[in-house]
C-alpha positions as MATLAB code, in Angstrom:
seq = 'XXXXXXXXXXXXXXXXXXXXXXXXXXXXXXXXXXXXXXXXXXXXXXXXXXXXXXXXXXXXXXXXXXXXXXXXXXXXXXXXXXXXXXXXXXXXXXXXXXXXXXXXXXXXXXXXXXXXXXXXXXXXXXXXXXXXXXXXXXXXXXXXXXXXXXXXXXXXXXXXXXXXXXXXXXXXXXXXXXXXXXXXXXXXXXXXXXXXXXXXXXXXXXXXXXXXXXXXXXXXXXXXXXXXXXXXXXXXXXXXXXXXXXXXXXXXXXXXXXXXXXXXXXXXXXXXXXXXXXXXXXXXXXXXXXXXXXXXXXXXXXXXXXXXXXXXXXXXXXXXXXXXXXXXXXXXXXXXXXXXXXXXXXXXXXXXXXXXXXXXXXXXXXXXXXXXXXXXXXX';
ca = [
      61.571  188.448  120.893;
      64.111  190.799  122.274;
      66.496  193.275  120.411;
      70.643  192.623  120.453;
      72.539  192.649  123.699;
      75.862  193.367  124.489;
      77.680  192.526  127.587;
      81.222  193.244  128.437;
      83.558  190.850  129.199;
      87.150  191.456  130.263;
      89.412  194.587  129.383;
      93.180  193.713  128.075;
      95.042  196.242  130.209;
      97.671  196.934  127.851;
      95.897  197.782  124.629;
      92.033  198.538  124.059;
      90.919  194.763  122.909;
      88.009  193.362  124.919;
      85.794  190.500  125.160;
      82.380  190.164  125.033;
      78.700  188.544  124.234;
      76.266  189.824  121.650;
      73.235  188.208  121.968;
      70.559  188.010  119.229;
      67.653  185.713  118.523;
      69.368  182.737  116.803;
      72.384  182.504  119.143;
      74.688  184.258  121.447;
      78.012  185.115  119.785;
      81.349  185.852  121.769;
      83.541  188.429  120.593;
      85.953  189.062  119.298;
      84.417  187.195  116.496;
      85.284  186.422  112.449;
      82.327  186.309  110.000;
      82.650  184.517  106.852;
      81.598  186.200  103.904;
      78.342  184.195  102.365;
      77.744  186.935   99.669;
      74.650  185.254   97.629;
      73.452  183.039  100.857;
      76.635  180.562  100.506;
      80.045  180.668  101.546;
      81.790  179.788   98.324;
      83.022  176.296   97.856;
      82.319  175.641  101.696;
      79.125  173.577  103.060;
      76.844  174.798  105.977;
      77.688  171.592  108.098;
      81.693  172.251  107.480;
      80.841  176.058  108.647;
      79.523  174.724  111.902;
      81.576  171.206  112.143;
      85.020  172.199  110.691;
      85.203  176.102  110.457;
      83.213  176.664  113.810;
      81.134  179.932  112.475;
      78.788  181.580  114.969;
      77.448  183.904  112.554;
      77.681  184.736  108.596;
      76.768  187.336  106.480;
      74.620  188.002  103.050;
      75.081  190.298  100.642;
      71.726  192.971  100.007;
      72.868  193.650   96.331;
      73.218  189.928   95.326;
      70.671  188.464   97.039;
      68.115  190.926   95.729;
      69.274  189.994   91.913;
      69.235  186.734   93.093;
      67.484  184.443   94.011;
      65.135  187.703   94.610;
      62.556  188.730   96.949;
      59.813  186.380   95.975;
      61.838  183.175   96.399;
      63.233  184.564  100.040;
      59.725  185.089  101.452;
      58.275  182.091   99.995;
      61.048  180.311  101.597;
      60.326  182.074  105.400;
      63.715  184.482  104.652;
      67.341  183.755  104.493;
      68.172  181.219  107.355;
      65.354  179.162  105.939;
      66.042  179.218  102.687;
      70.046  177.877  103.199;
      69.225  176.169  106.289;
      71.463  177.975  108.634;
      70.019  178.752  112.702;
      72.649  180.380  113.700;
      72.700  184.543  113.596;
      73.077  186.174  109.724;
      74.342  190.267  109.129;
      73.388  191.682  105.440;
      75.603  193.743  104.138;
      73.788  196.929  102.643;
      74.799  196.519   99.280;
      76.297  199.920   99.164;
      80.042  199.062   98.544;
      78.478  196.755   95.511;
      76.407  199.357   94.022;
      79.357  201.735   94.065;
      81.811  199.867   92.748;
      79.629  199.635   89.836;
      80.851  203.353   89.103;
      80.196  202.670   85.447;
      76.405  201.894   85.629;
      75.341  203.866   88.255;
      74.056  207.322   89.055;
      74.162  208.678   92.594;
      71.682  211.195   93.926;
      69.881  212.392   96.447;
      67.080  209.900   96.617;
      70.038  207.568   96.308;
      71.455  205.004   93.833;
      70.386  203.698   90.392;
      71.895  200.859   88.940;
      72.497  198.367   86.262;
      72.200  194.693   87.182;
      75.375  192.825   86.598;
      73.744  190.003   85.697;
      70.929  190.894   83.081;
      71.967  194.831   82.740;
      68.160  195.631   84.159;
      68.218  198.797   85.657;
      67.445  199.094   89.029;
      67.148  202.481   92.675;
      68.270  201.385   96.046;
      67.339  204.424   98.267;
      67.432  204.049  102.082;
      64.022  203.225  102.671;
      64.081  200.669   99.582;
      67.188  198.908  101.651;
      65.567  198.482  104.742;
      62.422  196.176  102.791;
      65.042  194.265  101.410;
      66.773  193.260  104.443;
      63.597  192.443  106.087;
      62.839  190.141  103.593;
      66.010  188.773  104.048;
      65.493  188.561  107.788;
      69.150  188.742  109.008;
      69.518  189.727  112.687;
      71.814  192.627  112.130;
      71.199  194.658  109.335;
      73.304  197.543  108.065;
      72.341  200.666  106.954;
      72.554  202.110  103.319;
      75.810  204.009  103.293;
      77.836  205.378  100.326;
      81.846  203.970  100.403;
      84.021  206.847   98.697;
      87.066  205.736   96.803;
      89.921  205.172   99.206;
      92.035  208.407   99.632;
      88.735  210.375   98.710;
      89.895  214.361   98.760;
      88.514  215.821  101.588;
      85.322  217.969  100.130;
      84.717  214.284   98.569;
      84.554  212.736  101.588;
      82.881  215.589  103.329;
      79.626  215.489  101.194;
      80.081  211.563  101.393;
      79.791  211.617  104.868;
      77.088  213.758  104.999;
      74.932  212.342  102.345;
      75.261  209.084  104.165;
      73.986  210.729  107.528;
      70.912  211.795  105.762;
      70.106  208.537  104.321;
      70.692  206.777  107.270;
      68.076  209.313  108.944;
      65.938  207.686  106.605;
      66.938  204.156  107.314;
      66.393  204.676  110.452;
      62.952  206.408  110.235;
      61.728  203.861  107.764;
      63.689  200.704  109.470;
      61.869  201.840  112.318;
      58.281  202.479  111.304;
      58.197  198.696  109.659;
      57.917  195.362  111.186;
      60.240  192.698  111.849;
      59.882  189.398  109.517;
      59.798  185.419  110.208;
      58.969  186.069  114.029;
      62.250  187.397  115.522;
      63.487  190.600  115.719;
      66.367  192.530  113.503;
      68.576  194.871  114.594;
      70.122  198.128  112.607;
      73.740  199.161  112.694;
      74.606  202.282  111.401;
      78.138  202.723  109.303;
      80.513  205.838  109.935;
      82.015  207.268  107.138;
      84.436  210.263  106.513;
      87.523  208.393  104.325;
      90.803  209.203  105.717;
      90.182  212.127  107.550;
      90.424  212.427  111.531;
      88.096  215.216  112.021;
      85.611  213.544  109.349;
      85.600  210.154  111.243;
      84.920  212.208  114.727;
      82.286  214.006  113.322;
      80.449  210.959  111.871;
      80.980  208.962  114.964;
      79.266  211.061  116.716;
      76.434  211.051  114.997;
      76.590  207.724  113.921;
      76.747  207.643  118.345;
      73.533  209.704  118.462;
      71.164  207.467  116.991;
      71.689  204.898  120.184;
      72.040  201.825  117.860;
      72.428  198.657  119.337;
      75.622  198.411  117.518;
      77.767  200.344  115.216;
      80.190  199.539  111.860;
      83.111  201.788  110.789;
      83.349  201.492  107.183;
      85.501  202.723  104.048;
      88.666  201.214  105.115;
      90.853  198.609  103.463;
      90.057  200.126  100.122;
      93.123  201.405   98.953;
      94.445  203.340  102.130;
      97.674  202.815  103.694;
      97.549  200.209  106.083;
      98.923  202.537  109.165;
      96.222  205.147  108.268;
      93.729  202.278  108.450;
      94.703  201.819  111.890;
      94.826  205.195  112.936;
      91.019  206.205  111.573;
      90.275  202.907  113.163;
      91.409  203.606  116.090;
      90.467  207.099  115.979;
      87.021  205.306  115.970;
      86.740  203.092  118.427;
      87.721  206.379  120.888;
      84.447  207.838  119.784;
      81.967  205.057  119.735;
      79.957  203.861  122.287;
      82.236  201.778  124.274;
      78.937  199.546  125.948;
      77.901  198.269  122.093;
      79.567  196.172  119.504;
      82.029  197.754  116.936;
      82.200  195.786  113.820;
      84.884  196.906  111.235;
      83.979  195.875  107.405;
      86.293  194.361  105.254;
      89.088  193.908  107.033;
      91.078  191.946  106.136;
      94.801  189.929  107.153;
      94.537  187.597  110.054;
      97.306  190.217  111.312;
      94.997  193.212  110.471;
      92.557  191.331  112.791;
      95.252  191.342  115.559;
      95.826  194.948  115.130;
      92.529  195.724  115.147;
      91.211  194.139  118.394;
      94.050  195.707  119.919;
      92.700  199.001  119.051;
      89.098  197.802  120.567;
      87.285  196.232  117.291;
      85.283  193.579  118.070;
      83.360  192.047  114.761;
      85.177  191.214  111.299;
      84.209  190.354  108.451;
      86.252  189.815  104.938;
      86.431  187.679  101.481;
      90.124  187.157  101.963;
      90.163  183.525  103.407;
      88.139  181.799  100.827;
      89.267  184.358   98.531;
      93.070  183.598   98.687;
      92.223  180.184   99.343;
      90.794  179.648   95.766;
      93.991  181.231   94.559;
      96.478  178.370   96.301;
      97.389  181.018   99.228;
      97.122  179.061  102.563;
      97.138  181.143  106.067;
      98.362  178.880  108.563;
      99.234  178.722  112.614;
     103.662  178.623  110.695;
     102.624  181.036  108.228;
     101.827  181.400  104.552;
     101.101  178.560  101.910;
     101.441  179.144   98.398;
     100.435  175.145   97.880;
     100.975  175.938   93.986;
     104.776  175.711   94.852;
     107.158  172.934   93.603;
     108.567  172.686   97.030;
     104.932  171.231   98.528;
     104.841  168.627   96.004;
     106.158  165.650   98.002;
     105.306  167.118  101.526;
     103.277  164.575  102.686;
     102.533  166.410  106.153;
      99.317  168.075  107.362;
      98.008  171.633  106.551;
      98.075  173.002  109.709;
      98.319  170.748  112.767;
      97.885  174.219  115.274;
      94.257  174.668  114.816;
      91.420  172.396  115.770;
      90.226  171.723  112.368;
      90.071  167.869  111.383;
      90.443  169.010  107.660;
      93.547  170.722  108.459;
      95.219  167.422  110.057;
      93.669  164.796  107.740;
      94.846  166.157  104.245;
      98.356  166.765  103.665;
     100.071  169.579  101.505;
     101.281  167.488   98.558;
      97.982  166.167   98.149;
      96.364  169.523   98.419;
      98.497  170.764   95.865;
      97.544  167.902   93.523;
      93.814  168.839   93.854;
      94.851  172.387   93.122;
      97.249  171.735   89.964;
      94.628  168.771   88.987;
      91.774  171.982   88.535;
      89.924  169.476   91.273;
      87.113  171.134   92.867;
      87.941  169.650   96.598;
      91.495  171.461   96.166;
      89.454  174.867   96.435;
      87.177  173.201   99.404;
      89.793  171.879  101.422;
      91.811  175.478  101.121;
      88.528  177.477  101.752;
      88.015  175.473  104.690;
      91.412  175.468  106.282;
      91.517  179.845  105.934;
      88.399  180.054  107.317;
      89.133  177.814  109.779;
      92.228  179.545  110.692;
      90.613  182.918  111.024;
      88.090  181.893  113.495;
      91.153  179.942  115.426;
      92.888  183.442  115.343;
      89.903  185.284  116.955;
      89.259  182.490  119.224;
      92.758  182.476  120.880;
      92.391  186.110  121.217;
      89.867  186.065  123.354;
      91.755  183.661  125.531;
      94.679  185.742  125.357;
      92.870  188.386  126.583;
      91.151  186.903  129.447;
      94.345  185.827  130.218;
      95.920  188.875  130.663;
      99.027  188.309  127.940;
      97.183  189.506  124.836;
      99.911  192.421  123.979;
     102.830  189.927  124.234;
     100.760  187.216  122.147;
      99.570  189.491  119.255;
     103.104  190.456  118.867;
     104.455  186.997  118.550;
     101.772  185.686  116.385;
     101.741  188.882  114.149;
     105.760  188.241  113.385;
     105.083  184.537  112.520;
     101.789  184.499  110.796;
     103.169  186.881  108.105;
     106.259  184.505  107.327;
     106.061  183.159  103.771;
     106.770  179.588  104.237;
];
């Protein structure tokens, strides 16, 4: 089977956003492209046949640090890896686990070799080192995998971030090395990304692109943002970033975030998202919509008998109408959370889908502007 491709598509002339095609064993995805987040092999409170039918998800990702508590290894190669075991043939990133292990700062211990942890499940104790990362997502057997990076704090000092950066050069040295020397499972073949680093510090983020740059990766991640920073110094390290990467391979940005952080983002040349947010906020009652934002817990929904969100083509989003999704909600109904989990998700692969029209198109700049001013309105 053949590694990831990339092909570029067409250039917006006006800002850096771009289209394009990755191509990997279980599907070819077009970019820009939205990733639900399926931490422990599920998007929560959302079906695989809604993710295809209703959301229209080209590829999801797993989480290294949950799936290796559980189910566990054992169960994930007896089932023939991940996209057996939940019975999904499209494409699959895992997540490292390294933003999961470290935000465990009271249970683990950081070193060299790399990170031990407690288990938040059973308290079992438990080392993730680079080369102990790599097995694990091979026995997963998603087609990207990411390499084992440590996330500092947000607004990390800058000696913090400094040794941060560095220590996660050396272990991805060893990802690589190991990632490389071992084969790929379940007959199809994996791909590594590496993640820059460097917090909120320009010369940092140069420095680690570079290297990141070096390694010839058939795509790269930019990670540590949206953790506490500023949202204009997100952009600017983010854009600071896609200046220095490879402009010929995918640039996938973690964690981020807003359907309007999105916008800004493929603007500045990003071209893979991924982010808890929709189902996240969607659990809580807030609603992201082609008007605006939902809180459906509001009084004023309750006899508002129209659809969700008649602007995207989501047969979820026409069928149910606010009132009654605001029953569910107030009722504690399980559906409420479904129905809301569906419609954000929904939503954020609409947003990334008319982006790449826009784009093509030629009016991108003009668009994102627009949609940015009316998709933050509270309705």
């Amino acid at each position: 089977m053949a590694a990831l491709t990339f092909e570029l598509g067409v250039n917006c002339t006006s800002t850096r956003a771009r289209t394009g095609m990755l191509v990997t064993d279980h599907g070819s995805i077009e970019t820009p492209i939205f990733m639900p987040v399926g931490t422990v092999g599920s998007v929560k409170a959302v079906s695989q046949q809604q993710l295809l039918q209703d959301v229209q998800a080209r590829i999801i990702l797993g989480n290294t640090y949950h799936l290796y508590l559980r189910p566990g290894l054992e169960v994930l190669e007896a089932a023939g890896g991940l996209h057996r075991f939940m019975h999904w043939n499209r494409p699959i990133l895992s997540d490292s686990g390294g933003y999961q292990v470290f935000s465990l700062s009271g249970t683990r211990k950081l070193s060299e070799e790399g990170a031990l942890f407690q288990s938040h499940i059973d308290g079992s104790r438990h080392l993730f080192t680079p080369e102990v990362v790599m097995d694990i997502q091979r026995s997963i057997g998603a087609d990207i995998v990411m390499a084992f990076d440590e996330c500092p704090p947000g607004g990390s000092p800058y000696d913090y971030a400094k040794n941060s950066m560095e220590l996660t050069h050396r272990w991805l040295d060893r990802c690589w090395n190991h990632f490389h020397q071992t084969p790929d499972r379940y007959g199809y073949t994996q791909n590594l990304f590496p993640i820059v680093q460097g917090g909120v510090h320009p010369d940092l983020r140069k420095i680690s692109c570079e290297y990141i740059a070096s390694k010839n990766a058939t795509g790269n991640a930019i990670g540590g943002l949206s953790v506490g920073e500023p949202t204009e110094t997100m952009y600017e390290i983010c854009g600071l970033c896609t200046v220095h990467l490879p402009k010929d391979k995918p640039r996938y940005l973690m964690g981020v975030g807003t359907p309007w952080n999105i916008l800004e983002c493929i603007a500045l040349g990003i071209d893979m998202f991924d982010c808890v947010m929709p189902t996240r906020n969607g659990r809580n009652a807030m609603l992201f919509t082609s008007n605006g934002v939902i809180n459906i817990d509001n009084k004023k929904w309750e006899k508002d008998f129209s659809p969700i969100d008649e602007g995207i083509p989501c047969e979820w989003s026409h069928y149910y109408s606010k009132a009654y999704v605001r029953h569910l909600m107030k009722s504690g109904e399980i559906l409420g959370l479904e129905i809301a989990s569906v419609q954000n998700l929904a939503f954020y692969l609409h947003v990334v889908t008319q982006a790449r029209e826009h784009i093509k198109s030629g009016d991108f700049l003009s668009w994102k502007n627009e949609m940015t001013s009316r998709w933050q309105q509270r309705l």
